[in-house]
C-alpha positions in Angstrom: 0.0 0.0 0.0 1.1 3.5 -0.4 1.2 6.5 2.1 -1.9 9.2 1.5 1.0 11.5 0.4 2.2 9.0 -2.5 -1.2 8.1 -3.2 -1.9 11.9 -4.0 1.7 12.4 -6.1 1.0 9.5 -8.5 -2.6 10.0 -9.2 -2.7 14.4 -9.3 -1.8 15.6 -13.1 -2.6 18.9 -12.9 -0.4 22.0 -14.0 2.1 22.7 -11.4 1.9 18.9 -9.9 5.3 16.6 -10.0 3.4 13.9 -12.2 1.6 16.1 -14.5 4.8 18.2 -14.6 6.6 14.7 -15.5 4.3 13.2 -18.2 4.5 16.4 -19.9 8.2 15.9 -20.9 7.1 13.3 -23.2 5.6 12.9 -26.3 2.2 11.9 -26.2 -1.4 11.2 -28.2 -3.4 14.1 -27.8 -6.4 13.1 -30.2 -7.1 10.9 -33.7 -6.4 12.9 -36.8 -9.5 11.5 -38.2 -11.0 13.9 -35.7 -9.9 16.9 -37.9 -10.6 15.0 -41.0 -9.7 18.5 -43.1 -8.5 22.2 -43.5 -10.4 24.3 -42.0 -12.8 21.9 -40.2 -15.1 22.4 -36.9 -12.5 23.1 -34.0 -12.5 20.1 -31.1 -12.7 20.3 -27.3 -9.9 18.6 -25.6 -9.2 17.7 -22.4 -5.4 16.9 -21.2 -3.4 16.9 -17.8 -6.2 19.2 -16.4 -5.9 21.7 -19.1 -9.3 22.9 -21.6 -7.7 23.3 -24.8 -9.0 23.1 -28.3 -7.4 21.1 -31.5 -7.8 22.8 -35.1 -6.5 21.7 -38.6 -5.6 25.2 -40.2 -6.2 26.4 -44.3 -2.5 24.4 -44.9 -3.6 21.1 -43.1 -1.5 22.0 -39.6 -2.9 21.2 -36.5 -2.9 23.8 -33.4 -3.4 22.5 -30.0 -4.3 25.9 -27.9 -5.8 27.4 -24.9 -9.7 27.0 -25.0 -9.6 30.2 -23.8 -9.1 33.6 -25.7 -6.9 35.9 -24.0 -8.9 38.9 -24.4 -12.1 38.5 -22.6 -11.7 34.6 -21.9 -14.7 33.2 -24.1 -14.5 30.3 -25.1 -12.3 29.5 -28.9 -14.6 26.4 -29.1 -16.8 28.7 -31.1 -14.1 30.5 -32.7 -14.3 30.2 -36.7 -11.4 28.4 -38.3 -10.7 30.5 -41.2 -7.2 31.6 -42.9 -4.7 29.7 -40.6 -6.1 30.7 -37.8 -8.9 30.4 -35.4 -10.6 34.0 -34.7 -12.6 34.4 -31.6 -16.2 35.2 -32.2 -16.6 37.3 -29.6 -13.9 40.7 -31.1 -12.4 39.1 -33.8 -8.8 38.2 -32.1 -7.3 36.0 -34.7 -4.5 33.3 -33.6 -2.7 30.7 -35.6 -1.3 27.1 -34.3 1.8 28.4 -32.7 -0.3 30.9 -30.1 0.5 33.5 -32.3 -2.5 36.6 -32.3 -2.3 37.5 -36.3 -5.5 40.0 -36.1 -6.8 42.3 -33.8 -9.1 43.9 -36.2 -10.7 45.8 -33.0 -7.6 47.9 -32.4 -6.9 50.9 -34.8 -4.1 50.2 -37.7 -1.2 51.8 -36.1 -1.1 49.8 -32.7 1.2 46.8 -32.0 -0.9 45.5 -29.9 -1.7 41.9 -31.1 2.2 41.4 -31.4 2.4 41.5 -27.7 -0.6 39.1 -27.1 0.2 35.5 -27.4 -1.6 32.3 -26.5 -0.6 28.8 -25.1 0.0 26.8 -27.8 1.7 23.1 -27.7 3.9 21.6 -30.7 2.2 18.7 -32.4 3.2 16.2 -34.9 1.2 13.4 -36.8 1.7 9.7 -37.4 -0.3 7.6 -39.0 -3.4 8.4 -37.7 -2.5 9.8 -34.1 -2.2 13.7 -33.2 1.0 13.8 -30.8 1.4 16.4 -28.4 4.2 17.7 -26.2 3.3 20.1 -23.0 6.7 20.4 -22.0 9.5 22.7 -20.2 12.0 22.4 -23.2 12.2 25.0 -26.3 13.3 21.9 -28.4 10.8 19.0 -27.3 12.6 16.3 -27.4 11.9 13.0 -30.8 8.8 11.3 -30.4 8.8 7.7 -29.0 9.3 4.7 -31.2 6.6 3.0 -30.4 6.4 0.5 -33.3 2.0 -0.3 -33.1 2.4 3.7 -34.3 5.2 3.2 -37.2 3.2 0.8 -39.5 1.5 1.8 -42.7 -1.5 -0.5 -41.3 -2.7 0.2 -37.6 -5.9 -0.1 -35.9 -6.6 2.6 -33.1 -9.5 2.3 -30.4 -9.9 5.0 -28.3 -12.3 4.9 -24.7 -13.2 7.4 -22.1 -12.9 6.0 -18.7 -14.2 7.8 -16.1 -10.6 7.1 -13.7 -7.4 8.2 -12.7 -4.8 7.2 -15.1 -2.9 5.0 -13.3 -6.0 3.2 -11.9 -5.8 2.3 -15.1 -2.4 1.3 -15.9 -2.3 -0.8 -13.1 -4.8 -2.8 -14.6 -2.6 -3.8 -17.4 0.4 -4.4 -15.0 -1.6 -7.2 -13.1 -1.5 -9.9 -15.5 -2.6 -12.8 -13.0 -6.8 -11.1 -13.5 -6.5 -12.8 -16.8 -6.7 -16.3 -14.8 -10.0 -15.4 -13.6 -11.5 -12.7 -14.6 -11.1 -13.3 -18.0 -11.1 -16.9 -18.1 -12.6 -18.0 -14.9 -15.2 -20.1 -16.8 -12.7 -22.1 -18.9 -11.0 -25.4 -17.6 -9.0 -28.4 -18.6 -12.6 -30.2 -20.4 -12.3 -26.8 -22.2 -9.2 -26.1 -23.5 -6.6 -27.6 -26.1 -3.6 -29.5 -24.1 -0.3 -27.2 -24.8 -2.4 -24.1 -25.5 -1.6 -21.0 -23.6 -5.2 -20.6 -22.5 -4.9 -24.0 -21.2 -2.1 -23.3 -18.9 -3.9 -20.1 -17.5 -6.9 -22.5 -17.1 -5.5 -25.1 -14.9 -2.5 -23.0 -13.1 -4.2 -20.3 -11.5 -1.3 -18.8 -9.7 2.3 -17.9 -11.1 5.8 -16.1 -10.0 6.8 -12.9 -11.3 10.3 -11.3 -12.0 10.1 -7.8 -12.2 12.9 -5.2 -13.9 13.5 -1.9 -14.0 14.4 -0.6 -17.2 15.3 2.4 -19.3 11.9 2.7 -20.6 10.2 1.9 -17.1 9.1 -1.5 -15.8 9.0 -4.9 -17.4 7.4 -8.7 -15.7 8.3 -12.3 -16.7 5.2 -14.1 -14.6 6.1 -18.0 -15.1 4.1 -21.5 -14.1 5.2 -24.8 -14.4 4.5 -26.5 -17.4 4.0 -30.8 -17.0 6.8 -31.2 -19.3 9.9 -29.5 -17.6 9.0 -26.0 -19.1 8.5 -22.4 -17.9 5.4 -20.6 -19.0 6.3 -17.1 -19.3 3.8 -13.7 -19.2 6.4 -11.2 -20.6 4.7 -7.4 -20.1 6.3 -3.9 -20.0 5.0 -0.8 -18.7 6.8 1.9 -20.4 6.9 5.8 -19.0 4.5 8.3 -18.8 1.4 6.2 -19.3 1.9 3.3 -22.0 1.8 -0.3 -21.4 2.3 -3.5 -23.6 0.3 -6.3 -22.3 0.5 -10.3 -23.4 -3.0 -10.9 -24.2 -4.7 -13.9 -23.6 -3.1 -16.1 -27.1 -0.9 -14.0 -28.2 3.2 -15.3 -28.6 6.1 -13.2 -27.5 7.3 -10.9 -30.7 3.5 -11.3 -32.8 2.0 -8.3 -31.7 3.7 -4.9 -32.1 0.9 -2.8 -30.3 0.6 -0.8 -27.1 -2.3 1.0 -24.9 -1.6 4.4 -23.6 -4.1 5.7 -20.3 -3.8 9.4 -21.4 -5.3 11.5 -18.2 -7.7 13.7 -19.5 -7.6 15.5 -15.6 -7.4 13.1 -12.3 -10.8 12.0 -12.4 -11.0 11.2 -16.6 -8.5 9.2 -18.9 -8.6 8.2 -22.5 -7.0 5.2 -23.0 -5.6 4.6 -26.6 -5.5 0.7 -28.2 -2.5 1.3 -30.8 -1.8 -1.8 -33.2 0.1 -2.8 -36.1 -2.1 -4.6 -38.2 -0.8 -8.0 -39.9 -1.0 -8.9 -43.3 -4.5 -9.1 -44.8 -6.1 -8.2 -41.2 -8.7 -5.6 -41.1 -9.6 -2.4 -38.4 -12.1 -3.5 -35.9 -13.4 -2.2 -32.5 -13.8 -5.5 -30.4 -17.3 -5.4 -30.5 -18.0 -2.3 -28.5 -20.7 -0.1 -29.3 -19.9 3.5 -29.0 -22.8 6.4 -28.1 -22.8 9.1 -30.5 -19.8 11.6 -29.8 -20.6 14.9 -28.3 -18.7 18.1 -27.7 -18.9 18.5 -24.3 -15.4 17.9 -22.4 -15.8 14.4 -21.8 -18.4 13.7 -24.6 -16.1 11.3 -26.7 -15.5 7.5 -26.9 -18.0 6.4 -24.4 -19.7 2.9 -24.5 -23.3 1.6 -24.3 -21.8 -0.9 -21.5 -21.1 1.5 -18.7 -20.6 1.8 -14.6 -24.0 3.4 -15.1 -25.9 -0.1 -16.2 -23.6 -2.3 -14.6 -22.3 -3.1 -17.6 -25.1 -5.2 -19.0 -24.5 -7.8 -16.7 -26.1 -11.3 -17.5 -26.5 -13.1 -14.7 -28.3 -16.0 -15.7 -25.1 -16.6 -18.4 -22.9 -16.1 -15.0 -25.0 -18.2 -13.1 -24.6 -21.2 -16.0 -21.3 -20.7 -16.0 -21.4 -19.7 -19.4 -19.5 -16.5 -18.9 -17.5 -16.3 -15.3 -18.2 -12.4 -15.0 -21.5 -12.1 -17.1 -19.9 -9.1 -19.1 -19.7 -9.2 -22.7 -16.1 -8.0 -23.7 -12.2 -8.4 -22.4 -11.8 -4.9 -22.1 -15.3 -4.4 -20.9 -14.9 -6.9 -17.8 -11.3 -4.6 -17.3 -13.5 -1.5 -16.9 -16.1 -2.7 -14.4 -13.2 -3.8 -12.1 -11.6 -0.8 -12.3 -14.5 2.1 -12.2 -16.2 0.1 -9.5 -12.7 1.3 -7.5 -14.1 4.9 -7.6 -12.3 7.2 -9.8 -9.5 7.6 -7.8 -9.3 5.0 -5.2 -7.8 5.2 -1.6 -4.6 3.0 -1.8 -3.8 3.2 2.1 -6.2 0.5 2.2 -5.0 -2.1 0.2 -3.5 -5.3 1.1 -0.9 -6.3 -1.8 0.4 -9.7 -2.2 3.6 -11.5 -3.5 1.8 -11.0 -6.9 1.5 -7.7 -6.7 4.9 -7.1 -7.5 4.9 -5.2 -10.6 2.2 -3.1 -9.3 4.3 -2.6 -6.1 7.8 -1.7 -8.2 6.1 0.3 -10.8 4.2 3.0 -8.5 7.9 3.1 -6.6 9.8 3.9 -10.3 6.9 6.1 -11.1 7.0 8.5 -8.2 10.7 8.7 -8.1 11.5 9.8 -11.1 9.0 12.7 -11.0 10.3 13.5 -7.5 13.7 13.6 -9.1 12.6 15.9 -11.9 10.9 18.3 -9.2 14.0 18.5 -7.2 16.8 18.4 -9.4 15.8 18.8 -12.9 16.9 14.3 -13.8 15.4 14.2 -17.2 13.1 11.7 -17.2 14.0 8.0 -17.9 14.0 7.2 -21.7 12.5 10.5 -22.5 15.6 11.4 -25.0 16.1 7.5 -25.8 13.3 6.9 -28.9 14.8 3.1 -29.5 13.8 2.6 -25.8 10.3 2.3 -26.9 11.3 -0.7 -29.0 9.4 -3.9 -27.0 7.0 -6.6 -28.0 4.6 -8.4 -25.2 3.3 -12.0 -25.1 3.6 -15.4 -24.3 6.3 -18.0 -24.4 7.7 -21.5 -23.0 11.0 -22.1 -22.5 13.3 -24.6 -20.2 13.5 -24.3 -17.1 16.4 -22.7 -15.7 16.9 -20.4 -18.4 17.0 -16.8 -17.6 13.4 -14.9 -19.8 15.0 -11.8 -19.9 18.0 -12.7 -21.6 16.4 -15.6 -24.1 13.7 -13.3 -25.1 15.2 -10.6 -25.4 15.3 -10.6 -29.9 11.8 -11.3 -29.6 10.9 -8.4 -27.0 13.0 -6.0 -29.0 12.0 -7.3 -32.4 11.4 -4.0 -34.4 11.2 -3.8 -38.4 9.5 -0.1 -39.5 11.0 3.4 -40.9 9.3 5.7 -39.0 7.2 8.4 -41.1 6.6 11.5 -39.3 4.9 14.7 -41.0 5.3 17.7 -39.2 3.0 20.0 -38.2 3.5 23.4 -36.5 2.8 24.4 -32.9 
């Protein structure tokens, strides 16, 4: 468990805090570009690290990521018309482009020089394939964006979901990898599973042994069972800093899947969390059956789901009561959610009671809140925030002999990495 102090350092990203201060040193998904599908288009709320901004796509196709705010009389830019390149304020006409700049002041006479003194908070951003990056950092020079390989392929699939948490309520979920036993599975069983199938050792071995490192780019777990013929059963997971994790999944061997999920906080209370994926030959997009409400443009009015805290879900508990599903939720990522939001949004950890496999959860939060209290006091750059190739890991599953040390024989296959990254550059 952590002290009330800790509790509130790793879970407060507002302006001014040591996390929020800490994730904004990164490189990060801000929105879809899909959601400024062209020049000129309708402006977009967004939420991030506590701040009310709004995204545009200006006349040349860049994207400006700027105070929701004007600076004049503080109405809202939300309603401001994209025209030019630049957003002008409804209200007097105050013009600004994406780098904060104001451009028109058409409300002042011809000779002032005014508007040249007026600037507005604007962040750099940068597209690839399909993501709007951001950086809300310190530095004049923001430092290359990760290399985080599910974001480097020609063919991706991105999934996007508002969760009404704390981030790292979140990203914990992803870092316990024993829930997949039960929570996930707890209906399956030896009758009901193929003999040397991953999901059959997760069906009959319900508890493993993890090894935890630290690493440049964070945290990674080996969690291993016994296997009946003189084999280790390895878990292989990484959590990688400010937010991003790369899970096993429930079939999936180690070096398939080039892929990660990113719990962006939207404030404390609100986090988007990002499903980034290379996509393998011949596979197509999908969503994982989940059924989106319509979009709206209120502040956290986008990605939600028709299976919600609200309706429990859409629990079936005659299928749970047959056995036929173990939770009675319809979904992987769905059953993650109710556990997770029925903690509260941002849950009081002073009252936990971790166990031996909580390790990774236990060594993460630890790496997580000293590094941010290093950047507070001292200025330590934050681990792998300079380091792109740091980013370059694969999750899943694998056997191997007993004995044999998992982070050295996998590691070609965790650091199995085969794109050019193609970034377009946007101003900001």
């Amino acid at each position: 468990m952590l002290t009330s102090v800790d509790n509130e350092l790793l879970c407060r990203v507002g302006p001014g805090t040591p996390m929020g201060n800490f994730m904004r040193e990164y490189w990060f998904p801000g929105l879809k570009s899909d959601e400024l599908p062209e020049p000129d288009c309708a402006p977009v709320r967004i939420k991030l690290l506590g701040e009310e901004l709004v995204a545009f796509r200006d006349t040349d196709g860049n994207v400006g990521l700027v105070d929701n705010y004007c600076p004049h009389r503080r109405a809202s830019l939300f309603f401001g018309r994209n025209e030019e390149c630049g957003l002008r304020c409804v209200y007097h006409g105050w013009k600004f482009d994406v780098n904060g700049n104001c451009v028109d002041m058409p409300s002042e006479p011809a000779e002032s020089n005014f508007k040249d003194k007026v600037r507005i908070t604007a962040y750099p951003c940068q597209e690839r394939n399909g993501i709007v990056w951001t950086y809300m950092g310190s530095r004049e020079a923001p430092p290359p964006l990760p290399e985080l390989e599910g974001n480097m392929h020609d063919s991706y699939n991105i999934t996007v979901l508002h969760r009404p948490i704390n981030w790292m309520q979140g990203l914990e979920g992803e870092m316990d990898t024993l829930h997949v036993t039960f929570l996930h599975l707890g209906h399956l069983n030896e009758r009901n599973t193929e003999p040397g199938t991953f999901n059959r050792f997760q069906a009959t071995m319900r508890e493993g042994k993890f090894d935890v490192r630290e690493t440049e780019h964070g945290t990674s777990y080996g969690m291993f069972r016994p296997t009946p013929d003189g084999q280790n059963y390895w878990r292989v997971g990484h959590i990688l800093f400010p937010f991003y994790a790369m899970v096993p999944g429930i079939e999936n061997p180690l070096g398939a899947n080039a892929g990660f999920i990113a719990y962006v906080p939207m404030d404390d209370h609100h986090t988007l969390e990002w499903g980034v994926r290379a996509l393998k030959p011949g596979e197509t997009p999908n969503d994982q059956l989940r059924n989106y409400l319509p979009n709206t443009t209120e502040w956290h009015g986008r990605y939600n789901i028709d299976q919600n805290f609200a309706n429990d879900f859409l629990i079936d508990r005659e299928a749970q009561r047959k056995n036929e599903s173990f939770t009675g939720i319809k979904g992987i990522r769905q059953q993650d959610m109710a556990m997770t939001e029925s903690m509260g949004s941002i849950y009081d950890r002073t009252k936990e009671h971790l166990g031996t496999t909580d390790q990774m959860i236990i060594k993460t939060r630890r790496r997580f809140i000293a590094a941010a209290r290093q950047l507070a006091e001292d200025g330590t750059p934050p681990p792998g925030v300079d380091s792109p190739a740091a980013y370059h890991q694969r999750s899943g599953q694998i056997a191997l002999s007993q004995g044999v040390d998992w982070w050295d024989a996998t590691k070609e296959l965790r650091e199995t990495f085969n794109v050019e990254p193609m970034v377009m550059e946007a101003s900001g």
